[in-house]
C-alpha positions in Angstrom: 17.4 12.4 -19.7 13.7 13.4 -18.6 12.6 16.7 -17.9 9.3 17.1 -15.7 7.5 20.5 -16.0 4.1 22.0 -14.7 1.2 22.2 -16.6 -1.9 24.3 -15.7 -5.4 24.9 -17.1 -8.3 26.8 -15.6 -8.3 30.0 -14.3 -4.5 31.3 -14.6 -3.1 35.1 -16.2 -4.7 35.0 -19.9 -7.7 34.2 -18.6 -9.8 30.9 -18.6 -6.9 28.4 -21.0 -9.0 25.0 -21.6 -6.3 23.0 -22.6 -2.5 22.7 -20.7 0.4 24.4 -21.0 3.6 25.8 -19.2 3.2 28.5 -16.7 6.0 28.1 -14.5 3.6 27.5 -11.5 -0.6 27.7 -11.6 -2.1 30.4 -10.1 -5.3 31.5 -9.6 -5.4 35.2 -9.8 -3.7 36.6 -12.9 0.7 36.9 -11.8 1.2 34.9 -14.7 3.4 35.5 -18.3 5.9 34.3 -19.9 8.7 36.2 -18.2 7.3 33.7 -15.2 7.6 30.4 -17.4 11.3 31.7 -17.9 12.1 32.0 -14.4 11.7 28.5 -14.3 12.8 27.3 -17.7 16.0 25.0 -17.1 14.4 23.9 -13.6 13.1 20.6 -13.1 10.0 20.3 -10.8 9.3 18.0 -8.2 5.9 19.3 -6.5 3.5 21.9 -6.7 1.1 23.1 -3.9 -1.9 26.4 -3.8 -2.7 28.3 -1.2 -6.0 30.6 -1.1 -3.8 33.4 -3.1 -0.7 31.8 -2.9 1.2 28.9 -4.4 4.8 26.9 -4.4 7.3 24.8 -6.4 9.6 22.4 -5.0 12.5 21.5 -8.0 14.7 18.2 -8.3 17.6 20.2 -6.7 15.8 20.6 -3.3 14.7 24.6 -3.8 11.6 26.0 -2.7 9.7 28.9 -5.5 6.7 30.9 -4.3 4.9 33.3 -6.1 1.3 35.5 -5.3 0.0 37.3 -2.9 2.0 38.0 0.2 -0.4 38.6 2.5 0.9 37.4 6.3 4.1 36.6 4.7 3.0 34.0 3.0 5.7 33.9 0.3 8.2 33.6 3.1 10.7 36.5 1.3 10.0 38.4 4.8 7.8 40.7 3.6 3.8 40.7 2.5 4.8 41.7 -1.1 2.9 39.9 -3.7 5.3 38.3 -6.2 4.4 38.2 -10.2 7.4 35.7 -10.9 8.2 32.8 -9.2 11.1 33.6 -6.9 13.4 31.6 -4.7 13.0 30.8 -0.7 16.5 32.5 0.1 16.4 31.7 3.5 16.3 28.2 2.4 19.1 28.1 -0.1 21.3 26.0 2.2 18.8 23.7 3.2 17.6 20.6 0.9 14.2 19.9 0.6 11.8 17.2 0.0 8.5 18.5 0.3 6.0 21.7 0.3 2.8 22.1 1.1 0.3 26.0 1.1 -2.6 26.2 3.3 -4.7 29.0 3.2 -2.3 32.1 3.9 0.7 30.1 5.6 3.8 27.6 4.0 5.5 24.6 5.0 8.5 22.7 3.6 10.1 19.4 4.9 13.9 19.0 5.2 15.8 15.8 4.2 16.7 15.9 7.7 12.7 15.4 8.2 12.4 18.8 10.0 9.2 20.9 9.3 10.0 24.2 8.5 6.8 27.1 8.7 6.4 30.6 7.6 2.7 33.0 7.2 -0.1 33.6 9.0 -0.1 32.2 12.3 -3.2 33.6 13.5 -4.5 30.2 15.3 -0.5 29.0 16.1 -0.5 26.9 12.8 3.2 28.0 12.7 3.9 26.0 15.6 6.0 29.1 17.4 4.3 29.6 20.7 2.5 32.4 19.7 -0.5 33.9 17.1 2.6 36.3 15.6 2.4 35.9 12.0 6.2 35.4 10.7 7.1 36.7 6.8 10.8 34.4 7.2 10.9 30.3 7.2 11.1 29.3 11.1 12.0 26.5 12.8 9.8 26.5 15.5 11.5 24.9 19.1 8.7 23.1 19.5 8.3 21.5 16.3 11.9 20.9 16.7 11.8 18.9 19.6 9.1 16.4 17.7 10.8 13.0 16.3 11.3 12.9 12.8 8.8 13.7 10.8 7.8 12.4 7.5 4.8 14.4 6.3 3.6 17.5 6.1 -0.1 19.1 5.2 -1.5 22.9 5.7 -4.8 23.5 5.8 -6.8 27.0 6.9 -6.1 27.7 10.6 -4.0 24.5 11.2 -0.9 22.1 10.0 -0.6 18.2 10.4 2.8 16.8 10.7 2.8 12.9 10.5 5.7 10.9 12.5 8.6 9.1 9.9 8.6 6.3 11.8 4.9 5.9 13.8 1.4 6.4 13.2 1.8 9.9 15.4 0.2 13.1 13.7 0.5 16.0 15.1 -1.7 19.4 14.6 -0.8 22.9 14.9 -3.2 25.4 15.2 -7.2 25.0 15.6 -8.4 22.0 13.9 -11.6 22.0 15.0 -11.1 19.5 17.0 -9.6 21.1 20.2 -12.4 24.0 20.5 -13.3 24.5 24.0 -11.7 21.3 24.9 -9.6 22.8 28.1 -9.2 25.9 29.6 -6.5 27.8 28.4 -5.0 31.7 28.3 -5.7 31.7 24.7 -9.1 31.9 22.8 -11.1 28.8 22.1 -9.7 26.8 19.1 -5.7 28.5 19.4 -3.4 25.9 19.9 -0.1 27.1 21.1 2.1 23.8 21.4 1.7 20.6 19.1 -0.8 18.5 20.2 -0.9 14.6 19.1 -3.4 12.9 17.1 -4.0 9.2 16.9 -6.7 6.9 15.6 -7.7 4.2 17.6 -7.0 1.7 15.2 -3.1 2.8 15.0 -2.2 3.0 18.9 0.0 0.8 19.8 -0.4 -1.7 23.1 -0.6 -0.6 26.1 3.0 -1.8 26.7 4.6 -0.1 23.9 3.2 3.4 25.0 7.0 5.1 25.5 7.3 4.4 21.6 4.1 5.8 21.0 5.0 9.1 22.3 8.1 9.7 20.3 5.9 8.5 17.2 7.8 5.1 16.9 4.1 3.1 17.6 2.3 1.5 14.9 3.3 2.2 11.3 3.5 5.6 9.7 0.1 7.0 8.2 -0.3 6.6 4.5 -1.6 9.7 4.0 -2.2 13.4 6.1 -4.9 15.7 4.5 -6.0 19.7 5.6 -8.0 22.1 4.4 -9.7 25.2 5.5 -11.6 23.6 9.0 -10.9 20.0 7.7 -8.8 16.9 8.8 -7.9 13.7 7.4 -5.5 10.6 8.3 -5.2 7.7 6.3 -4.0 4.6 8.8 -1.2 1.8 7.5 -4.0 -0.3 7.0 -5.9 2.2 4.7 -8.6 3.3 7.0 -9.6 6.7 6.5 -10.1 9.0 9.6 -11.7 12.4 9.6 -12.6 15.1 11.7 -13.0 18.7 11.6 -15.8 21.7 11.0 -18.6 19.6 9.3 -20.2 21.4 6.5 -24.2 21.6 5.6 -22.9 19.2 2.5 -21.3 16.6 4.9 -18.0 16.9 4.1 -17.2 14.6 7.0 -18.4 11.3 5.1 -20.2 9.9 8.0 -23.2 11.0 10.4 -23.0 13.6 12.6 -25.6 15.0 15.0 -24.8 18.5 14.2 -22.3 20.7 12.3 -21.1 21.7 16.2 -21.7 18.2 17.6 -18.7 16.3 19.7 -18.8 14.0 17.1 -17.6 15.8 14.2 -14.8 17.2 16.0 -12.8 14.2 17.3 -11.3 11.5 14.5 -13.7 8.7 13.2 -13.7 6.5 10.4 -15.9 6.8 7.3 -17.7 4.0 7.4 -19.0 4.0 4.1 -15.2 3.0 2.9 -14.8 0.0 5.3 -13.0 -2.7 4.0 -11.4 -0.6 1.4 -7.4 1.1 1.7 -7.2 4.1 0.5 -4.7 5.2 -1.4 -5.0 8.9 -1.9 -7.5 11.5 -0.5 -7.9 14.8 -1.5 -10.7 17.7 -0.1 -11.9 20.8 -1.0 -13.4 23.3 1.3 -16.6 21.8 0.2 -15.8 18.1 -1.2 -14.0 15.6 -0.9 -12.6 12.2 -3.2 -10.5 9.2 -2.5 -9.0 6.4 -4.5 -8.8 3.3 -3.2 -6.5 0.2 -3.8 -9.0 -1.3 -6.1 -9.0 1.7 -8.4 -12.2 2.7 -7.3 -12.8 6.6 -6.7 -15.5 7.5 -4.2 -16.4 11.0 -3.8 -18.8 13.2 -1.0 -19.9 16.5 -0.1 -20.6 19.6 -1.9 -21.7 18.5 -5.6 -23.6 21.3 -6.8 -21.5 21.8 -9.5 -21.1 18.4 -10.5 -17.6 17.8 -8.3 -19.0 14.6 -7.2 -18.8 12.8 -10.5 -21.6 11.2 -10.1 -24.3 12.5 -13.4 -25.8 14.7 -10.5 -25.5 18.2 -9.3 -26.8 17.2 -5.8 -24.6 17.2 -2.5 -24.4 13.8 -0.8 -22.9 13.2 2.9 -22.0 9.7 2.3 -19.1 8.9 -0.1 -20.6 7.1 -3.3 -18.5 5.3 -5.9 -17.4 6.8 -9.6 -19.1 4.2 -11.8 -16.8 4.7 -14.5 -13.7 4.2 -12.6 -12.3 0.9 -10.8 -11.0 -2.5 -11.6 -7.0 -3.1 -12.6 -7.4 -2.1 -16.2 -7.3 1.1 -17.8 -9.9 2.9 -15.3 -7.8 2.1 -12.3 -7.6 5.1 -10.5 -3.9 6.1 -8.2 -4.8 9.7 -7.3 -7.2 12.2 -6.7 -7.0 16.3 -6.5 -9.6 18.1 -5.3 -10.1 22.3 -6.4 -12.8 24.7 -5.1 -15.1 22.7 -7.7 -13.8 20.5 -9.8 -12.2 17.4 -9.5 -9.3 15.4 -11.3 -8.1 11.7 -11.4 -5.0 9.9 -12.6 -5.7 6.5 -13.4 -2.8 3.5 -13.8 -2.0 4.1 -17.1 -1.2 7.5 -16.8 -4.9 9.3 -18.3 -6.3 12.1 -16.7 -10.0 13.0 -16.2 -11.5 16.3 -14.8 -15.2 16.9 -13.9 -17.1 20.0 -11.8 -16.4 23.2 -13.1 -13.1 24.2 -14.0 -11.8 28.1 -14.6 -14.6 30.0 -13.5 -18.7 29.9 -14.5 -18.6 31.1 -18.4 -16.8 27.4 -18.8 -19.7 25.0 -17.5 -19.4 22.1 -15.9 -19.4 18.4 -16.4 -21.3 16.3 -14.1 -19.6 12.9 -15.1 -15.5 12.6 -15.3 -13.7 13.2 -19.0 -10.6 12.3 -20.2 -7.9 15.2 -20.4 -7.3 14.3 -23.9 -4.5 16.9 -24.3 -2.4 15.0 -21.4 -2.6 11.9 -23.7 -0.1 12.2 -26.1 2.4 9.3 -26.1 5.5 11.8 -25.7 4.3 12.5 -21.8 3.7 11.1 -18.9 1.6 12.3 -16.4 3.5 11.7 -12.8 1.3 13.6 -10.7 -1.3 15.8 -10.5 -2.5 19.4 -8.2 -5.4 21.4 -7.8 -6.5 24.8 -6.2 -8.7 27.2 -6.4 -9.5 27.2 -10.1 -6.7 25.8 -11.5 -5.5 22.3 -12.1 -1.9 21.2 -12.6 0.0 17.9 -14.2 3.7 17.5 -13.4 4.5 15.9 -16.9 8.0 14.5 -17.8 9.0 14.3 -21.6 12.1 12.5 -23.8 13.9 15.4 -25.1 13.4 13.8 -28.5 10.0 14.7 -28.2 11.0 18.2 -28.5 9.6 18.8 -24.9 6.3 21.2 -23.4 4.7 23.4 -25.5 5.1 27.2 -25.4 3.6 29.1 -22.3 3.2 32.6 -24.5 -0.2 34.1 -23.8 -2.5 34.5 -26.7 -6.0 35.7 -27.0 -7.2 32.5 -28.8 -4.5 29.7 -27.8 -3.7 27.3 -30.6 -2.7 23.3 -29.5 0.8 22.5 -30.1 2.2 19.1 -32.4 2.6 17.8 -28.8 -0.3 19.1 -26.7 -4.1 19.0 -28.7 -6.1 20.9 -27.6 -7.7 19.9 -24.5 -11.6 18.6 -24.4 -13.6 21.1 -22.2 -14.0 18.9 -19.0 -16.5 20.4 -17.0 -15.4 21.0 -14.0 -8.2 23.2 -2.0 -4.9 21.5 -1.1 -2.5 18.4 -2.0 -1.0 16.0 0.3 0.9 12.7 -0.9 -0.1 9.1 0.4 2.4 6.4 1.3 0.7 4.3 -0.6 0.7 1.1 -2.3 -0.1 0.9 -6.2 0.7 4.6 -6.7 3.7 7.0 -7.0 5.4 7.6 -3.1 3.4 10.7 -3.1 0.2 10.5 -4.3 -1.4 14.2 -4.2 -4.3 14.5 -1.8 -5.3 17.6 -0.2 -7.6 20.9 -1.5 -4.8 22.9 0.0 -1.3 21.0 -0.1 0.7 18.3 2.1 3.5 16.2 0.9 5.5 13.1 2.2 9.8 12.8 2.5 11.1 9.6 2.2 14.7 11.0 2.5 17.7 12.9 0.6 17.5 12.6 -3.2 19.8 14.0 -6.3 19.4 16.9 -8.0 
């Protein structure tokens, strides 16, 4: 029997912790102890996702845990109470669930019945609802409802993406930054009150299959949805990688745009600098942006002023250049990317970790090249996925229970490695959504601030 836990470093309650260890979920903003690691003791976890001051836990059994800052009803407990300790979606007790993902200051969950579920702020109609009322309890929107099945999920600032189970359909709620002054409507510029579909080009299907298209049914299903705060990304069945969105002085975009405001940046495009490559997992930030492709390479763009780009600089670059020391099929092989506010973290193959930017806050430095993890690389673990947000990064690790399991989450002025865990290497360094994609896990993390993918029911 396996048991898969959480484990965080950065910026969580005791402060800056430079190496791993169990806190019951990673957080950014001190609601962290060990009274929260015990909350979540005997519970296996499936997925973790961060909001801006928020963050959740999907376990094995299908349950949804949220803890932080309730602001806009984020936590969905249908109130704005912050929460110190993880506490369980109520509303969702009878329900089984697949995936979660936190965007800024709102939630979403996927059934196994591949219904999107949405609960927060709603100030741009992210929730899907009809209306900019912000709603503390999980909701099933009508409209949302009526969609076909969907089969991903991914929050971002203003805005959610739902992608089709069985099509290349995505759908946004909210203001993407793609709809802003597009048609005249009763609501301010950028609100979108209904779902509104998004395809790219290269997905549509023909012209004579256009009724399946608009149930979802046309083309195959994305590999991968991504938002963050005033961002959008789509990775196509063939590995393309669309994006669109509020293009930043940095160019998070990956590809030239006339201005920040220009047509251009607002309607899907491919990055050009990636052609011929699939990508397998994509991840952003609200200033960067990294993506691992099917050869294991790992190219990274935007922001890099901290050295988040990975590549020996700390310059921002708008056009997506290559990791030198990752690629290939050996050991350097990369499957997934995560993305936080300034850092970056990779999970090759074989199972390693690296981290590079800056990681828990400006008295830790930063690293301008990626380095091993080393206190993910003991041979009692493996490393099944990874999370980031904010300041804080996040392995979901399983162990043998001969192996005597994760080490203790007790707070401690100067924390001491465990037999298991040594202590971690200082690594210099918003969102997470998972990729159908080949060469990887069936959710490979991607976005600076959540998403996730449901292939169907699963046991506890």
């Amino acid at each position: 029997m396996l048991t898969q836990r959480a484990l965080t470093w950065g910026e969580t309650a005791q402060g800056a912790r430079a190496h791993p260890a169990v806190l019951a979920l990673p957080m950014p903003f001190g609601c962290f102890g060990e009274v929260a690691a015990r909350a979540l003791a005997k519970r296996s976890i499936r997925e973790v996702s961060f909001g801006r001051r928020h963050a959740a836990m999907l376990t094995f059994a299908g349950q949804v845990w949220t803890v932080g800052a309730g602001v806009d009803g984020a936590l969905g407990h249908g109130d704005t109470l912050p929460m110190r300790v993880p506490r369980r979606v109520e509303v969702l007790a009878s329900r089984e669930l697949c995936a979660v993902s936190c965007g800024v200051a709102h939630t979403a969950v996927l059934t196994v019945e591949h219904e999107a579920v949405l609960w927060g702020l709603n100030s741009s109609g992210q929730l899907g609802t009809g209306d900019t009322v912000r709603c503390a309890v999980p909701h099933a929107a009508p409209a949302v409802c009526q969609l076909p099945p969907i089969g991903a999920i991914a929050c971002g600032g203003t805005h959610t993406l739902l992608g089709a189970l069985f099509g290349a359909q995505v759908w946004v709620l909210g203001d993407d930054h793609m709809s802003t002054g597009h048609v005249a409507t009763p609501h301010p510029p950028g609100v979108e009150l209904v779902p509104r579909p998004v395809l790219p080009p290269s997905a549509r299907a023909p012209d004579d299959a256009l009724g399946a298209e608009a149930d979802g049914a046309g083309g195959a299903p994305a590999r991968c949805i991504v938002a963050s705060d005033g961002f959008s990304a789509v990775v196509d069945a063939a590995g393309t990688l669309w994006t669109w969105g509020a293009e930043s002085a940095a160019g998070r975009l990956g590809r030239p745009v006339d201005a920040p405001d220009a047509p251009g940046a607002h309607e899907p495009a491919p990055v050009g600098a990636l052609h011929g490559r699939a990508v397998v997992s994509v991840s952003a930030s609200s200033g960067h942006v990294s993506a691992a492709c099917e050869d294991g390479s790992v190219w990274a763009w935007g922001k890099g002023t901290l050295g988040q780009l990975g590549n020996g600089s700390r310059t921002s670059c708008a056009t997506p250049r290559p990791i030198s020391v990752f690629g290939g099929t050996g050991a350097r092989a990369v499957v997934q990317v995560a993305c936080g506010e300034a850092f970056s973290l990779a999970r090759t193959r074989k199972g390693e970790v690296f981290c590079w930017g800056q990681l828990g806050g400006a008295g830790n430095g930063s690293r301008t090249v990626p380095r091993p993890v080393k206190a993910l690389g003991a041979r009692s673990m493996a490393v099944v996925r990874l999370a980031a947000g904010g300041n804080v990064a996040a392995a979901l690790v399983r162990w043998a229970p001969s192996h005597g399991g994760p080490p203790s989450a007790s707070p401690s002025p100067s924390p001491s490695p465990s037999p298991q865990l040594p202590v971690y290497a200082r690594s210099a360094h918003n969102g997470n959504t998972p990729c159908r994609a080949s060469g990887g896990d069936v959710a490979d993390a991607a976005t600076a601030r959540g998403g996730a993918a449901c292939a169907g029911p699963r046991s506890a």
